[in-house]
N, C-alpha and C positions, 0 to 999 in steps of 0.2 A: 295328685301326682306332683313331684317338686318338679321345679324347671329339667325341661329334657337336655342331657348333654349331648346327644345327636338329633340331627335334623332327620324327619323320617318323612319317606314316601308311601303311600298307600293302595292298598285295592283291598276294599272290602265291600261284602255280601255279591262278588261275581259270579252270576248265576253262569253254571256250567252245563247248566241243561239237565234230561233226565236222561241219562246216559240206560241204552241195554247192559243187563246183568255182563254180556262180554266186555263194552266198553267203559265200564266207570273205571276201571285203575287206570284205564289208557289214560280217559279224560282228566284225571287227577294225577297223573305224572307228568303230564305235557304241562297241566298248569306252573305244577312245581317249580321244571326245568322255564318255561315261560316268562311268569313272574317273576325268577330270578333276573334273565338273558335280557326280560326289555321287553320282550315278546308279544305282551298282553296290549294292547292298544288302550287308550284312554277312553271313559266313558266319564258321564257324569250320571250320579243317584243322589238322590233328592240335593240338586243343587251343588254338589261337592264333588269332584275332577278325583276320580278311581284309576289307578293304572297309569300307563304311558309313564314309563318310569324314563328319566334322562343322569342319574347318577345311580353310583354305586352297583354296576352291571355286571351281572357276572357273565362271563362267554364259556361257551362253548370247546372244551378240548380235543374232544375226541368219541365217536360217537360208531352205534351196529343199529342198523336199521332188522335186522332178526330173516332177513330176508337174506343173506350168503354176505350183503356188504359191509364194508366195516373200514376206519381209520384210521389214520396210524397217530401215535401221540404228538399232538398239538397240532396237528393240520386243520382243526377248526371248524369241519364240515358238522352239519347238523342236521344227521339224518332222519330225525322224527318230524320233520315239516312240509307241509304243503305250501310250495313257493307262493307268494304274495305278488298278484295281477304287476304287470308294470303299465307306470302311470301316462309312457310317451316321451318321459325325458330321460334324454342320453346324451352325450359327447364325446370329443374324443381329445379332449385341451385341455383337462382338467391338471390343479395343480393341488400338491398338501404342502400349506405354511402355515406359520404361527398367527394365533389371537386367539383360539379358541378361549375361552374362558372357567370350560366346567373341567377340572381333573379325569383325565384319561379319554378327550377328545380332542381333536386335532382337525382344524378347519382343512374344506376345499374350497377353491375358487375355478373363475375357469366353468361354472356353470350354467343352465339355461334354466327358465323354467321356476325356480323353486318358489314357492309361496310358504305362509304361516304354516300352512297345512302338511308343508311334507314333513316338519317334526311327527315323529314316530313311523316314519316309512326311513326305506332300507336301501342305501345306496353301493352296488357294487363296484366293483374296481379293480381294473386290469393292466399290464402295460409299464406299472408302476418297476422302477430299477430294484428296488428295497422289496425284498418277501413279503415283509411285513406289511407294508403298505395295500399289497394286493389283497381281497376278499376271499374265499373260500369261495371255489367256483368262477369267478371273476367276473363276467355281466350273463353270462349264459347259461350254466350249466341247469339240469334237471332235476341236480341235485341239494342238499343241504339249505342254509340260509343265505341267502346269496346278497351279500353285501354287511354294511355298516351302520348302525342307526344312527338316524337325525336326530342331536338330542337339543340343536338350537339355531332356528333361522336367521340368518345374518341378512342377508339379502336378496336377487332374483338369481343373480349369481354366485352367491356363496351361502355354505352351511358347513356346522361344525358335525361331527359325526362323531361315535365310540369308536375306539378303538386303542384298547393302552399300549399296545406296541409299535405303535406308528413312530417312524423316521422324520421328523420332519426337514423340507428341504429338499425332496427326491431327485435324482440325477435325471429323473423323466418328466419333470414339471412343465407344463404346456403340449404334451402329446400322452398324458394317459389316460385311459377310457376309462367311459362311466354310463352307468347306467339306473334308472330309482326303481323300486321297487314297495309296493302296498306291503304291508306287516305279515309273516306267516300264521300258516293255523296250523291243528292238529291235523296229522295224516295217522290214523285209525291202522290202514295197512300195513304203516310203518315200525309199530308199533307191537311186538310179537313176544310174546312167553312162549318158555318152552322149559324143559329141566336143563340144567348145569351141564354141557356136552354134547349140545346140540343146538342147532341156529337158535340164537334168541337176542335182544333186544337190549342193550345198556348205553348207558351217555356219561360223561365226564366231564363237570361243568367246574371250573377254575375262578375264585375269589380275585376282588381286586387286588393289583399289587400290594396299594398299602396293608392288606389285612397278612401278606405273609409270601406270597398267595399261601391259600390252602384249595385244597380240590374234595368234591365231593362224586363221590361212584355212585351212581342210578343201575342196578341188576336188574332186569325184570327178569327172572324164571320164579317159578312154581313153587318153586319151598320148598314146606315141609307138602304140598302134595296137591293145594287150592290154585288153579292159574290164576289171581287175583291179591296175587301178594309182589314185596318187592324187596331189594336189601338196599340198604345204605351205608356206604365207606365212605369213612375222613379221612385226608391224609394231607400233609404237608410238603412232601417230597412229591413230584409230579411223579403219577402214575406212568408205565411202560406195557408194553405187550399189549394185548385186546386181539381176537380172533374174532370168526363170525359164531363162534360156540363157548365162549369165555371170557370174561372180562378184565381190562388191564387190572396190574396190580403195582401197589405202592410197597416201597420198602418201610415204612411207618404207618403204615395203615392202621387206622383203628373202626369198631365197628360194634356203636351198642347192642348189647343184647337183644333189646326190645326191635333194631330195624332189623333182625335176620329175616324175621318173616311179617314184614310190616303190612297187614291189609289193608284193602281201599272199598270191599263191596259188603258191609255187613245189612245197607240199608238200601236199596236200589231205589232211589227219589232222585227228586232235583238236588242238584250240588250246589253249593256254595263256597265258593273261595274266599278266604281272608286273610288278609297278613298285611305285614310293615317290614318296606327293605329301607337301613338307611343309608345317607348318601354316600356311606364309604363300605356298603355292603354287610351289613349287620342283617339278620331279619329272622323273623317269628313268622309262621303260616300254618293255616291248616285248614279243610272242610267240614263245614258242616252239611249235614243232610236235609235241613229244615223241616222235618220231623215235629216240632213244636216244644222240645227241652232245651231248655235255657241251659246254655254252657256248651249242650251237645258238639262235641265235634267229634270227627271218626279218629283221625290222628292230627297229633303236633308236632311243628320244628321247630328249635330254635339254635343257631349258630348266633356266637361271638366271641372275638380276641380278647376276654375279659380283661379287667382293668384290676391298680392294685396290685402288682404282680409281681415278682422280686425282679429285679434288675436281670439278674442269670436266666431268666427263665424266656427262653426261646420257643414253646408251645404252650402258649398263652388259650389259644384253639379249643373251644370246648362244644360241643355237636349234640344236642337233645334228640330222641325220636323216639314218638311211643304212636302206636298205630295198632289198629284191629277193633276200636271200642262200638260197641252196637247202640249203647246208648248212655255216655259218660263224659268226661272233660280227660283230657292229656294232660291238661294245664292244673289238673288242682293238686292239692299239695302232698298227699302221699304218691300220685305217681310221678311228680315233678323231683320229689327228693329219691325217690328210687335210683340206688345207684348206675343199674344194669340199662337205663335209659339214655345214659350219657357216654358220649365218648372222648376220651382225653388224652395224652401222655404228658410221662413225667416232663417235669420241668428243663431239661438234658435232651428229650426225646426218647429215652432210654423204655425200659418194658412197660407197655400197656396198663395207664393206671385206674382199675377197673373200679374203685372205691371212691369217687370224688361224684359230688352231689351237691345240691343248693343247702345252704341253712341261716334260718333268718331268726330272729327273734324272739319269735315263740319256739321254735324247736326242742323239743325233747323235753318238755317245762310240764309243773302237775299246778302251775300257780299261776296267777292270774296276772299274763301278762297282757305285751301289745296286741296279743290275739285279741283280745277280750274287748279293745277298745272300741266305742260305739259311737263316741262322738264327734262331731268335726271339728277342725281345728279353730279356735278361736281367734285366729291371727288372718287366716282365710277364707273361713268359712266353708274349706272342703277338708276331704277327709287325710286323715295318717298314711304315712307309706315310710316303710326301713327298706334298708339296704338289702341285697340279698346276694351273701357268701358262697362262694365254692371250697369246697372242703374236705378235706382226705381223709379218711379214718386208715391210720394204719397200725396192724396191731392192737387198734383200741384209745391210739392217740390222734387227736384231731388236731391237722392244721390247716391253715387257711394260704388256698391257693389264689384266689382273686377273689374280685367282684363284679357282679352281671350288671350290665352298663341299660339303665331307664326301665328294669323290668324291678316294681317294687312290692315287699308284703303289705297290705293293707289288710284292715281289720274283719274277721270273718263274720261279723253281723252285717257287712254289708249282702245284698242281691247280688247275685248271679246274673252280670250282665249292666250292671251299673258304669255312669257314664259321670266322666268329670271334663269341664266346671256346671255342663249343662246338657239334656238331654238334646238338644237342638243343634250344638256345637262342640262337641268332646273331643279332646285332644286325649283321652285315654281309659281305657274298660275294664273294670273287675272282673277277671274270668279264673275261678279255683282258688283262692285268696290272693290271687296277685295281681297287681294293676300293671297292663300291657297299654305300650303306644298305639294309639287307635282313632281315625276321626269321623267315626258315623257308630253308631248302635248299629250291632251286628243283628241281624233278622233271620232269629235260631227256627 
């Protein structure tokens, strides 16, 4: 893999348990939404630090627990969580000023208590003059995610927290409350399918700034008929509306083909979670069933503001999702270039442009190209990797609308599952002929 142009964070091989035939979509949606938000707490496997993401977050917009309650667009609550134990530490002095260091967090001071340890727990806040400033719920409620992640300990009295809408400077600085909180988990209950028109269960989790925002719509009902499927909306324009029986909608919304009815249970095993979010919120994920087929995964995502892109072109946004496979890869190359997997709009924003797909190299060729290559580079001693293009067929005429940023074609005599510079230490994996950011061998 050539030098990465983003810095990437990781969780891979996160065992998600073996979920009952009811709860494996649950438990592979909460992940989704999870490992996006921050959610996922840090572990370490074989020596190398999984999860506990502190950049490139995505939050929470607006959320229906499928149970009658539901949010209104951008109130921030997050209704698919079971609230995280609080640790004992609270106050009521708390202040938000400048130093943070990482983009889209904003220090508190004014605190008791905190150690190394409270990075990745969740600090509420109330009291605050600025909306913004205040938590979803504020230190008590029953409800949602209640508070701000610690994404970097400053001292016993101060830590920088997420948050990209924070005010710094608050007119309430030295009298607003606070309270910490352990990391949430999946609440199962919360969690409900049902058909389109009646209580059921969706979330709207919104991209960092820099990337646009874009927002991504989570459906859980039924489909075409299986409770064990889900949809997927991109859109740009912040979604509006959401009931307890339908979910918000965007005036740009797009919506590949392949997530109308995206499944999550063809294989009732243990789960495994994999992906790379990077630090400005880019990311690839998907589970595998650990079944024992290399590549296997059930479904894939990948989101990114591709790069290369013409100046005019204000929906940069391109949204991957193929799901339901029993026992196959998302990521290899004929369902990766299917168009109907992808969601995009034109370059304007203007009608939904359904024909844009990856094409690299070898694409559409009867002759012996970089597909074909077998050997390693003589300069490094590891292997080839090209660029790989987004591309419109329209009419019959191809043109090239970006470039997917660290996701490269490498040569298809490589294995399924192949790890570079070393098996021991990889910073990225062959999966379908493409080389993905990645720092453990995935354990299919």
């Amino acid at each position: 893999m050539a030098t990465f142009e983003k810095v990437w964070q990781f969780d891979i091989n996160r065992n998600l348990g073996q979920a009952t035939v009811a709860n494996t979509c649950k438990n592979d949606l909460w992940w989704i939404k999870g490992f996006l938000c921050g959610h996922v707490p840090s572990q370490t496997i074989v020596g190398t630090t999984q999860g506990g993401f502190t950049q490139g977050l995505w939050t929470v917009y607006q959320s229906s627990d499928g149970l009658g309650n539901f949010g209104t667009a951008g109130d921030g609550y997050d209704r698919w969580n079971t609230l995280g134990a609080t640790t004992g530490n609270s106050g009521s002095v708390a202040n938000i000023v400048t130093g943070a260091t990482i983009t889209g967090a904003v220090r508190l001071s004014g605190l008791t208590g905190m150690t190394s340890g409270s990075v990745g727990n969740f600090i509420g806040i109330q009291g605050a003059s600025t909306a913004a400033n205040n938590s979803p719920g504020g230190t008590s409620s029953s409800t949602g995610t209640i508070g701000f992640k610690v994404v970097n300990f400053v001292s016993s009295s101060s830590v920088d927290v997420w948050n990209p809408s924070a005010v710094i400077g608050d007119a309430s600085n030295g009298f607003i409350q606070w309270n910490e909180r352990a990391a949430p988990t999946l609440n199962t209950s919360n969690i409900i399918t049902a058909t389109a028109g009646t209580n059921h269960s969706w979330i709207v989790i919104k991209s960092p700034l820099v990337l646009g925002p874009y927002y991504i719509i989570i459906d859980y009902n039924v489909g075409s008929g299986t409770p064990y499927q889900a949809q997927f909306i991109i859109s740009k324009a912040a979604p509006t509306g959401g009931t307890a029986t339908a979910r918000p909608t965007s005036t740009d919304e797009v919506q590949p083909t392949a997530s109308t009815n995206c499944s999550f249970n063809l294989n009732i095993v243990n789960s495994y979670g994999c992906g790379a979010l990077s630090t400005d919120g880019y990311f690839w994920l998907g589970t595998n069933r650990g079944i024992g087929t290399v590549g296997n995964f059930e479904y894939g995502m990948v989101f990114q503001v591709i790069a290369d892109t013409k100046s005019a072109d204000t929906y940069k946004g391109m949204f991957f999702v193929f799901g339901g496979l029993a026992s196959g890869n998302p990521f290899n190359t004929s369902t990766f270039r299917t168009v109907g997997n992808w969601g995009a709009r034109n370059f304007n924003g203007t009608t939904s442009t359904v024909t844009m797909a990856p094409m690299d190299m070898s694409y559409n060729t009867s002759t012996v190209t970089f597909d074909s290559l077998a050997l390693a580079d003589f300069t490094d001693g590891q292997y080839d990797d090209a660029p790989v293009y987004i591309c419109s067929n329209t009419l019959g005429q191809y043109t090239i609308k970006g470039r997917l940023i660290d996701i490269r074609r490498g040569p298809s005599s490589l294995p399924e599952g192949f790890t570079e510079p070393n098996p021991s230490s990889p910073s990225s994996i062959f999966l379908g002929g493409y080389w993905w950011p990645c720092n453990l061998p995935i354990n299919f």
